[in-house]
KELOFI-344206 format. One record per residue: chain; x, y, z of N, C-alpha, C in turn; residue in three letters; residue number from 1. Coordinates in Angstrom, 1 decimal, decimal comma, always signed. Each point is the difference from the previous one (the first is absolute). Layout:
BEGIN
 chain    nc1    nc2    nc3   cac1   cac2   cac3    cc1    cc2    cc3 resn resi
     A      X      Y      Z      X      Y      Z      X      Y      Z  ALA  NUM
...
This chain:
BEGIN
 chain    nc1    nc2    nc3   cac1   cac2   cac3    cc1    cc2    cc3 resn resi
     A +141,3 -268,6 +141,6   -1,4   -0,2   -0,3   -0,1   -1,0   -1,2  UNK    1
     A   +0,9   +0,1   -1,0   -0,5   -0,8   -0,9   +0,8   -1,3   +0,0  UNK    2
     A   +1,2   -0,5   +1,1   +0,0   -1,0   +1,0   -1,3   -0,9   -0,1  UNK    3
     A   -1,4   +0,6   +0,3   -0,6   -0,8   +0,7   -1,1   -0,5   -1,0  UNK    4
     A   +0,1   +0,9   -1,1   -0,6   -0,6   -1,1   +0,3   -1,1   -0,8  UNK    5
     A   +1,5   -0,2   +0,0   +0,6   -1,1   -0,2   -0,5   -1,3   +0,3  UNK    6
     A   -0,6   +0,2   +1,4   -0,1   -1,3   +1,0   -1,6   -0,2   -0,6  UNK    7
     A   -0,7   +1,0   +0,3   -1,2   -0,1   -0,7   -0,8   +1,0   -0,4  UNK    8
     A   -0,5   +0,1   -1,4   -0,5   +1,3   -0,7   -1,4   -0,2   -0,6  UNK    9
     A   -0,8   -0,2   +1,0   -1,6   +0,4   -0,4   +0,0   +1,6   +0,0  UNK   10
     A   -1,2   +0,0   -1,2   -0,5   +1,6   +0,2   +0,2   +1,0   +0,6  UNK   11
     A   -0,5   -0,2   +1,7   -0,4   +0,9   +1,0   +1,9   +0,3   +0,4  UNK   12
     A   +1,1   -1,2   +0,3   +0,9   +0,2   +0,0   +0,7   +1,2   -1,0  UNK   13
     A   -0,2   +0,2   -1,0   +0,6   +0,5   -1,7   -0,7   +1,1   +0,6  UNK   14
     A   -1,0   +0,3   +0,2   -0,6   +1,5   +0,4   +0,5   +0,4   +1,7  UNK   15
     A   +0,5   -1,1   +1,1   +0,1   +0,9   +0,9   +1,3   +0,8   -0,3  UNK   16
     A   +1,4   -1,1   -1,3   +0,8   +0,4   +0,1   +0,1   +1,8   -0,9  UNK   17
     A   -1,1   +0,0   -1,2   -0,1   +0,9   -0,3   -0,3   +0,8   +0,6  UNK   18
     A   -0,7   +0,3   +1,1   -0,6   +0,9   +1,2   +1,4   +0,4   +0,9  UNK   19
     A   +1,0   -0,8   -0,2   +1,0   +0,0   +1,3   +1,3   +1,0   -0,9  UNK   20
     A   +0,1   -0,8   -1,3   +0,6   +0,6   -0,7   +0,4   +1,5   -0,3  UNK   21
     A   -1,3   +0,5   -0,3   -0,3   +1,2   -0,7   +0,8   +1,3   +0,5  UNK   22
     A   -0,4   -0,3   +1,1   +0,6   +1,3   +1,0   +1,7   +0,3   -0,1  UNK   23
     A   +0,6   -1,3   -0,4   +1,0   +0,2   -0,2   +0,5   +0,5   -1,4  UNK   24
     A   -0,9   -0,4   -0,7   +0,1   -0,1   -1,8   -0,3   +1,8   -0,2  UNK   25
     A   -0,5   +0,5   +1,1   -0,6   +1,0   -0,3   +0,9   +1,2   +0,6  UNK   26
     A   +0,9   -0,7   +0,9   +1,3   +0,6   +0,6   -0,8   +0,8   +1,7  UNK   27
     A   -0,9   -0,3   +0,4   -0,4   -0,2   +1,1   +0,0   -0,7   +1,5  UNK   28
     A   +0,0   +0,3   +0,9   +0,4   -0,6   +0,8   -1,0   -0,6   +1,0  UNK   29
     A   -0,5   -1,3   +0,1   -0,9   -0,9   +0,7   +0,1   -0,3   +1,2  UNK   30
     A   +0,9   +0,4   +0,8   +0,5   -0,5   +1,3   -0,9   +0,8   +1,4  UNK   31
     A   -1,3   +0,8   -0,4   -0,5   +0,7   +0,7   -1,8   -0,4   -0,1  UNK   32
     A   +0,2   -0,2   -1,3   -1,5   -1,1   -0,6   -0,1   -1,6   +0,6  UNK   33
     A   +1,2   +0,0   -0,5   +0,1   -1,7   +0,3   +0,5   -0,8   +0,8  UNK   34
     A   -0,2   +0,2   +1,1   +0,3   -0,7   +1,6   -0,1   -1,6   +0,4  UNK   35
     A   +1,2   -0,7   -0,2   -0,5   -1,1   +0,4   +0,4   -0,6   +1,5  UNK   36
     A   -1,0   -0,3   +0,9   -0,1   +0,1   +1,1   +0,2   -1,7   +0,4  UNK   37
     A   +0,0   -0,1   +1,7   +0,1   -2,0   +1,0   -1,4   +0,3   +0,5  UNK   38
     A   -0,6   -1,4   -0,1   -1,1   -0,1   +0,9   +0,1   +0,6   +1,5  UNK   39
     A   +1,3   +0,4   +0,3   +0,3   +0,0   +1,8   +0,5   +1,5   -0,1  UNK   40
     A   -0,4   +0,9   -1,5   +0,4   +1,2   +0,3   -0,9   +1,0   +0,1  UNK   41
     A   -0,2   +0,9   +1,2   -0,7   +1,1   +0,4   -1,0   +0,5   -1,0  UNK   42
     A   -1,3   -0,2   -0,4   -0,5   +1,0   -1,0   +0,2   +1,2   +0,0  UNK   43
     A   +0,3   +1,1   +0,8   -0,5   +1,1   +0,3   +1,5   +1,0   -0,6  UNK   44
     A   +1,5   -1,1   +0,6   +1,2   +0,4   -0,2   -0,2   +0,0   -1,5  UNK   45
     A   -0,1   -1,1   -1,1   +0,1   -0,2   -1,4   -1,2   +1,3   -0,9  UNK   46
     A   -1,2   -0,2   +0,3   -1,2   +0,9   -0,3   +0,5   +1,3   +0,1  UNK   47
     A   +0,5   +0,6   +1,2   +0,2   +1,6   +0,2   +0,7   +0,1   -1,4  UNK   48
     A   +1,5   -0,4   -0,1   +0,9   +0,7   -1,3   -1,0   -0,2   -1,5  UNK   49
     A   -0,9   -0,6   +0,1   -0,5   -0,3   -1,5   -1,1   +1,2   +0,0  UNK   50
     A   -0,3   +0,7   -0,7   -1,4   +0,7   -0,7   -1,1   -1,0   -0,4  UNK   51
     A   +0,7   -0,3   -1,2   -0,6   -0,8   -0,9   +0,4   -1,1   -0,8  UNK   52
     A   +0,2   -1,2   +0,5   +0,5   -1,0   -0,3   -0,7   -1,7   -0,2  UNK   53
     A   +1,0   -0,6   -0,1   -0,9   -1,4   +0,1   +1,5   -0,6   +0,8  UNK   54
     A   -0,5   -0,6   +1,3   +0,6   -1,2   +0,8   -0,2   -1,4   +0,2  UNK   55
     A   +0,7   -0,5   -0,7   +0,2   -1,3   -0,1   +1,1   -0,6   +1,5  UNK   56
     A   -1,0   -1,1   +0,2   +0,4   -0,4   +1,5   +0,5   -1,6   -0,1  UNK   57
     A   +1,0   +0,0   +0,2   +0,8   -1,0   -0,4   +1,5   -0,4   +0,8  UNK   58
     A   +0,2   -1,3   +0,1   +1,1   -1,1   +1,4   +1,4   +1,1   -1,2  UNK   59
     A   -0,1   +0,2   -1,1   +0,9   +0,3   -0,6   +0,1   +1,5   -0,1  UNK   60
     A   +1,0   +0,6   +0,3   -0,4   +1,7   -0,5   +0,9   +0,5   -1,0  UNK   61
     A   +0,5   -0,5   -0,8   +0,6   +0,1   -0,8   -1,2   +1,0   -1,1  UNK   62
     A   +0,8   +0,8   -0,9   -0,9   +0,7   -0,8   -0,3   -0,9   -1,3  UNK   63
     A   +0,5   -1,0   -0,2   -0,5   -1,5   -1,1   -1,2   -0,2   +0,6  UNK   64
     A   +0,0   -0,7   +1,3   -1,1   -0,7   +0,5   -1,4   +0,3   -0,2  UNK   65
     A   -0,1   +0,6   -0,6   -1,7   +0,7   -0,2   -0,4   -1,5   -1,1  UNK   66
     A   +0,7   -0,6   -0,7   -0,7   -1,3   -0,8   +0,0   -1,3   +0,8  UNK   67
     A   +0,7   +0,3   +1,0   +0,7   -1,2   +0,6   -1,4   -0,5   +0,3  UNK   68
     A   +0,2   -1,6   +0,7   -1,8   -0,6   +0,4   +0,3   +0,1   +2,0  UNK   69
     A   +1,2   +1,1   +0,2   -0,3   +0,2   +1,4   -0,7   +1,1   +0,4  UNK   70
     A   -0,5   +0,5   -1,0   -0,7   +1,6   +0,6   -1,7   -0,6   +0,2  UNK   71
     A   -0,2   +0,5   +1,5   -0,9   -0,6   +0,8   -1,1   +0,9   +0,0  UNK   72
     A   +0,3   +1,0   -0,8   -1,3   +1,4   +0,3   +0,4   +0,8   -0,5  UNK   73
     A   -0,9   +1,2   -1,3   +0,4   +0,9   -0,9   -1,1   +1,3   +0,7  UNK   74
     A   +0,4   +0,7   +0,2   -0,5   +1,2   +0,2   +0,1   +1,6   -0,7  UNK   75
     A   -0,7   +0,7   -0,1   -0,3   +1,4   -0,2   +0,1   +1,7   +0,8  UNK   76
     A   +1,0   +0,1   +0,1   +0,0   +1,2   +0,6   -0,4   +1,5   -0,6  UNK   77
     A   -0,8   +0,8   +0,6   -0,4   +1,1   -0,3   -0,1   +1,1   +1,1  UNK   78
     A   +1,0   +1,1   -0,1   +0,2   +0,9   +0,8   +0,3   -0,3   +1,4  UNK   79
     A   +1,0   -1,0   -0,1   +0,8   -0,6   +1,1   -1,4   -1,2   +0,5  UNK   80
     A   -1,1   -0,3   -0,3   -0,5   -0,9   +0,9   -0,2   -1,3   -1,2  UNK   81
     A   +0,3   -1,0   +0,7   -1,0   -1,2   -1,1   -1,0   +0,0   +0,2  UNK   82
     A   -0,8   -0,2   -1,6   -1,2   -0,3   -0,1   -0,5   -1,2   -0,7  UNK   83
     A   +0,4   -0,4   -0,3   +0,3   -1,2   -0,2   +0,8   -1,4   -0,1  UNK   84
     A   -0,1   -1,4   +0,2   +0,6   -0,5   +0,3   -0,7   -1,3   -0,7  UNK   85
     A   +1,3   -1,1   +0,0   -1,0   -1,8   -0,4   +0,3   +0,7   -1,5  UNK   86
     A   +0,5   +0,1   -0,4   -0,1   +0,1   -1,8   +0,9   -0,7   -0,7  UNK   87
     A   -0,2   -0,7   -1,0   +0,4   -1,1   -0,3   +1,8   -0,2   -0,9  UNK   88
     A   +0,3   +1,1   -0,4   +1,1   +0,5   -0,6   +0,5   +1,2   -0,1  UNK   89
     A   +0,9   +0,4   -0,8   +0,4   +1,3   -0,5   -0,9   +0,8   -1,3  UNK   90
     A   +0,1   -0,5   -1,0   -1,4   +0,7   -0,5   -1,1   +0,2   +0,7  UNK   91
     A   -0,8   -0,7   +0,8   -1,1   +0,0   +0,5   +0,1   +1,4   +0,9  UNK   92
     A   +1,0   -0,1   +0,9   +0,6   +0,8   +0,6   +0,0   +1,4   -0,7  UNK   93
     A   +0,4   +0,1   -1,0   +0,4   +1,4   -0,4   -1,2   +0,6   -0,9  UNK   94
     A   -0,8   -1,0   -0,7   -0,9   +0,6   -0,4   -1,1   +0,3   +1,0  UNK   95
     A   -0,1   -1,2   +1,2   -0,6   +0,7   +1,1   +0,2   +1,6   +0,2  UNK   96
     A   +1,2   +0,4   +0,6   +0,7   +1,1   +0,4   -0,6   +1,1   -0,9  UNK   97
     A   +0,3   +0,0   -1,6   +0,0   +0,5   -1,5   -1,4   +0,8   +0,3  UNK   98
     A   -1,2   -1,2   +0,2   -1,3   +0,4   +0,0   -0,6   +0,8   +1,2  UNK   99
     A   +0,7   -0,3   +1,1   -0,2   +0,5   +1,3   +0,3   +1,8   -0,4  UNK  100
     A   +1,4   +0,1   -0,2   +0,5   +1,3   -0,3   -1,2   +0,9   -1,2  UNK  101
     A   -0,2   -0,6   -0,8   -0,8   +0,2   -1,4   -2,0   +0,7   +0,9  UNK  102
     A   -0,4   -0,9   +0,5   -1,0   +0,0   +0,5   -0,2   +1,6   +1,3  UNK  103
     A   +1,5   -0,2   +0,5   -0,4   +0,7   +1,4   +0,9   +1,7   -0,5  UNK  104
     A   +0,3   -0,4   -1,0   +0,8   +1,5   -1,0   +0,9   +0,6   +1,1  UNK  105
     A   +0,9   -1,5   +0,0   +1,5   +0,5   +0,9   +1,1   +0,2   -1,3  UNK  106
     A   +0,7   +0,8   +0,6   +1,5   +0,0   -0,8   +0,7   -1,3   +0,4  UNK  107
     A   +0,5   -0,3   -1,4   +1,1   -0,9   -0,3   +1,1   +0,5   +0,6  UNK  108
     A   +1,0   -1,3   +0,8   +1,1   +0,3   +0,6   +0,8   +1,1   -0,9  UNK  109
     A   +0,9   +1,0   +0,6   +0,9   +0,7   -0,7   +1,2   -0,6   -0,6  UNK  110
     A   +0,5   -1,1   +0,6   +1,0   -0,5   -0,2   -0,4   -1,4   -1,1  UNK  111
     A   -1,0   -0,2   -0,3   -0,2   -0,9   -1,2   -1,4   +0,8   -1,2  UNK  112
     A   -0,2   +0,9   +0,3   -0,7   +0,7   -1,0   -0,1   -0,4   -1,4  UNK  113
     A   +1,5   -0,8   -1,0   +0,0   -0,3   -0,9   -0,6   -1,4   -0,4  UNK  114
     A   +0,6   -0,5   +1,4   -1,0   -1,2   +0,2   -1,3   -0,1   -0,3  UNK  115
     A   -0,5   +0,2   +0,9   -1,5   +0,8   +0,1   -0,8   +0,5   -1,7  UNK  116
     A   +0,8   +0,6   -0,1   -0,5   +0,7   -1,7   +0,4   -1,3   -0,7  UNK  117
     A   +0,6   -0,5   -0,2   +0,3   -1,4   -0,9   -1,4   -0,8   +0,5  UNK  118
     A   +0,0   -0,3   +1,2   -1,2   -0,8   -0,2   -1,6   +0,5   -0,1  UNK  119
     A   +0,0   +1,6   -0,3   -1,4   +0,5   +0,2   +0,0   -0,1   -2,0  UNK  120
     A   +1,1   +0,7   -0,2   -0,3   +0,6   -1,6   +0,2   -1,2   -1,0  UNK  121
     A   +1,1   -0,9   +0,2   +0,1   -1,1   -1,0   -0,9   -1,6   +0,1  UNK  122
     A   +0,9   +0,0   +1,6   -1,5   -1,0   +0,1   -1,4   +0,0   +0,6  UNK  123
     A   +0,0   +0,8   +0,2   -1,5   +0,1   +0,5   -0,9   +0,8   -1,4  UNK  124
     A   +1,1   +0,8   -0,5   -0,7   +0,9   -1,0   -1,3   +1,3   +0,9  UNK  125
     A   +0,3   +0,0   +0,7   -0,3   +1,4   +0,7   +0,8   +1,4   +0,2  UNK  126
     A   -0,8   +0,3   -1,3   +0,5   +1,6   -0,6   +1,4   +0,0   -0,6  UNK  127
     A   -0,2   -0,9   -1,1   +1,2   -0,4   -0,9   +0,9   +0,5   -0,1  UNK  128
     A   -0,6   +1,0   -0,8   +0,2   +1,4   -0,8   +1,0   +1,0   +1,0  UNK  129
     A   +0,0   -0,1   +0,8   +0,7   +1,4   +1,1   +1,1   -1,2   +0,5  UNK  130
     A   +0,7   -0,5   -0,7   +1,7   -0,5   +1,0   +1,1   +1,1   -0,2  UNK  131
     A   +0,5   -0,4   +1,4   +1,4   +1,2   -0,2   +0,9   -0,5   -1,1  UNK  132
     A   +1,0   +0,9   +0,5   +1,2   -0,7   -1,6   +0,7   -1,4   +0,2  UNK  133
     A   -0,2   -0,1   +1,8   +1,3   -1,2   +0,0   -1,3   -1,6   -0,2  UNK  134
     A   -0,8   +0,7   +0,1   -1,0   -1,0   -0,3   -0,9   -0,6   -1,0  UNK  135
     A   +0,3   +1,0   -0,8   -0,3   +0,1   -1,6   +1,2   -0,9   -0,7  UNK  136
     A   +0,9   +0,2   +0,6   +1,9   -0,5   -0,3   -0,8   -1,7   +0,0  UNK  137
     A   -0,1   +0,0   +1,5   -0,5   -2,1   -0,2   -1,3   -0,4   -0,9  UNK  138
     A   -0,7   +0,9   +0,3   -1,6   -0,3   -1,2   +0,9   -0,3   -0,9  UNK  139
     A   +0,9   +0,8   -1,3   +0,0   -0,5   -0,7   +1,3   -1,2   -0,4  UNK  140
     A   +1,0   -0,1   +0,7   +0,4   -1,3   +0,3   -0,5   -0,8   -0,1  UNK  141
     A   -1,2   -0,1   +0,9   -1,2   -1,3   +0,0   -0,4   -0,5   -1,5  UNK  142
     A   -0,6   +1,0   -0,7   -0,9   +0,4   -0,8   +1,2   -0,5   -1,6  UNK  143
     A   +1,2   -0,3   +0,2   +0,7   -0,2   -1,1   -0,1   -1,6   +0,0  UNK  144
């Protein structure tokens, strides 16, 4: 990921990689959220294994490729179906997703939960005050 910032680092790049990052930083595992799929692959095969995710559709499937300028279509999965689709990056993407979840008072994936709370309590600042410990642990990392 950070390969591709190298090549080029606008904003929205620096935040997808922070979005891509996290889950690892957080000791989480993304490989169930974050699906990157071929134009010539089956929606229905890729969609079923996801809950809740974002699919990025792209000539490359490599799990980098999400910055790459071959990804042809960003999408939104929710409870195995897309609901959206045409979105213009990875942030756009996740905060799409973020708000979707927030609005329709779905649970956050099990398997990135910490994720999830990082971006509700630090940066969003929604309900500060109540982080768990491993997430209180990066607030104040940040915060130094």
């Amino acid at each position: 990921m950070l390969k591709c910032l190298d090549e080029q680092s606008s904003n929205q790049k620096k935040r997808g990689a922070v979005i891509l990052g996290l889950p690892y930083y957080m000791r989480e595992n993304p490989e169930n959220f974050f699906r990157v799929c071929e134009p010539t692959d089956n929606d229905i095969d890729v969609v079923q294994s996801v809950k809740v995710g974002i699919l990025p559709v792209s000539e490359d499937t490599r799990q980098d490729c999400a910055f790459s300028d071959d990804v042809v279509n960003m999408a939104v999965i929710l409870e195995g179906e897309i609901v959206i689709v045409d979105l213009q990056d990875i942030p756009n993407a996740f905060i799409t997703l973020f708000g979707l979840l927030y609005a329709l008072n779905i649970n956050y994936p099990k398997e990135l939960r910490y994720t999830f709370e990082v971006i509700q309590r630090i940066f969003m600042k929604i309900d500060a005050e109540n982080c768990s410990a491993k997430v209180h642990g990066l607030k104040n990392k940040l915060m130094r």
